[in-house]
Every structure is written in structure tokens, then in C-alpha cells.
N, C-alpha and C positions, 0 to 999 in steps of 0.2 A: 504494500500500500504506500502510497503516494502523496506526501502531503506538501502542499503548495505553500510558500509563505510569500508574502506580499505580492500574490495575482490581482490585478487588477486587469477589464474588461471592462472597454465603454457601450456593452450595450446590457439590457432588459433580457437573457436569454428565452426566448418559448421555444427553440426547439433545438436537437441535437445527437449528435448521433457518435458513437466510440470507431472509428477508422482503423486497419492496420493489420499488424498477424498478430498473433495472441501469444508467440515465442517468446518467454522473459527473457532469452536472450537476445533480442532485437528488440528491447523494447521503446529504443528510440524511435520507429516505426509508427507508434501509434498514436494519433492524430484526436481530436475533438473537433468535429466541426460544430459551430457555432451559428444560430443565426435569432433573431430578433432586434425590436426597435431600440434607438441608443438610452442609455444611461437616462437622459434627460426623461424619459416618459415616464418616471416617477412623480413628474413633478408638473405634468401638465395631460391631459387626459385626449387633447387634441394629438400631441406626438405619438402618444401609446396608441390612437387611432391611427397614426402612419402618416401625421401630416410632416414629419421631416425623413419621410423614408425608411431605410431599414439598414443591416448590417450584415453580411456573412464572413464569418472568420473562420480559422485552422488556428487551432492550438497546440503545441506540442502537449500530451497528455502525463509525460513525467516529468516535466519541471512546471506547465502553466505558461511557458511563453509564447507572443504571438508569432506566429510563423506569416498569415496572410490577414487580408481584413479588405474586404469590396465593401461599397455602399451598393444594396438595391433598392427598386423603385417603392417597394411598401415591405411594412417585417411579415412575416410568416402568420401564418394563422397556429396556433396552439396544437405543438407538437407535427405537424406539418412538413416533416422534411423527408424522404428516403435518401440513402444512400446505396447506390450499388455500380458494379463494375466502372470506376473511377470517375462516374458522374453524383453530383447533389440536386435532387429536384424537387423545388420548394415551392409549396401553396402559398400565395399573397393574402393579405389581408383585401388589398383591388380585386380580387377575384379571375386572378393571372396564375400561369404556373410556369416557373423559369426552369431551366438546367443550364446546369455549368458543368465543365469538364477540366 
């Protein structure tokens, strides 16, 4: 077990998925994808509706750092993500669904 100390992530997580081989010894391999609306939707109920978009990140899953981080057009809808054969495809809150590769 893994524990993180001073991770910090600017967004609101709703959805996420564990990446990678399950080999502990590779376990630099495994990934957190990350996506939901930024940090700020805590504190205004308009952003947490997606008026400033959304976020998807890769985190490295043994230390907590970021590896990648896009802005997209709205965050995800609640739980909302697959991941498989090296694509992520995410349900919008706009009633959109994107993939990235």
C-alpha cells in the first residue's frame, strides 16, 4: 500500500479508473486516470454544472504525481469513464461522449 503525502489535484474527481499491469514489480506502470470538474466547483455550483469545463489527468499511482492533465469541454457525469485497450471514453455532463487515445 501506497500512501501519498502532499498530492495535490486541481480538480473535483467523479470519475476514475486504476491503468497498468498488476506486476508489483512494474509497478511504476500503473496509472490513475482522473477526470472531473476543477477544484473551484466546491465553491460555486455553476462550475460543478461544467460552466468552466472539465479536466482529465494520468497520475502516477505510486507516488501521486501528475504525469498528464487536458482540459475538456464539460466534466464527466458520475462515474462515467471506461477505460480499455489504451483508449479513455468519457460521458459529458453536455450530453457528449469523447475518446482519447
Amino acid at each position: 500500500v501506497t500512501l501519498w503525502s502532499n498530492a495535490t489535484y486541481p480538480m473535483m474527481v467523479r470519475a476514475m479508473a486504476l491503468v497498468g499491469t498488476a506486476d508489483a514489480k512494474r509497478h511504476e506502470s500503473i496509472r490513475l486516470v482522473l477526470a472531473g470538474p476543477p477544484v473551484t466547483a466546491f465553491a460555486s455550483s455553476e462550475i460543478l454544472r461544467g460552466a468552466e469545463g472539465g479536466l482529465l489527468g494520468i497520475v502516477d499511482a505510486a507516488t501521486g504525481r501528475s504525469l498528464s492533465r487536458i482540459s475538456i469541454e464539460a466534466p464527466p457525469i458520475f462515474d462515467g469513464m471506461c477505460v480499455a485497450r489504451g483508449r479513455v471514453v468519457l460521458s459529458l455532463t453536455s450530453g457528449t461522449v469523447v475518446s482519447f487515445k
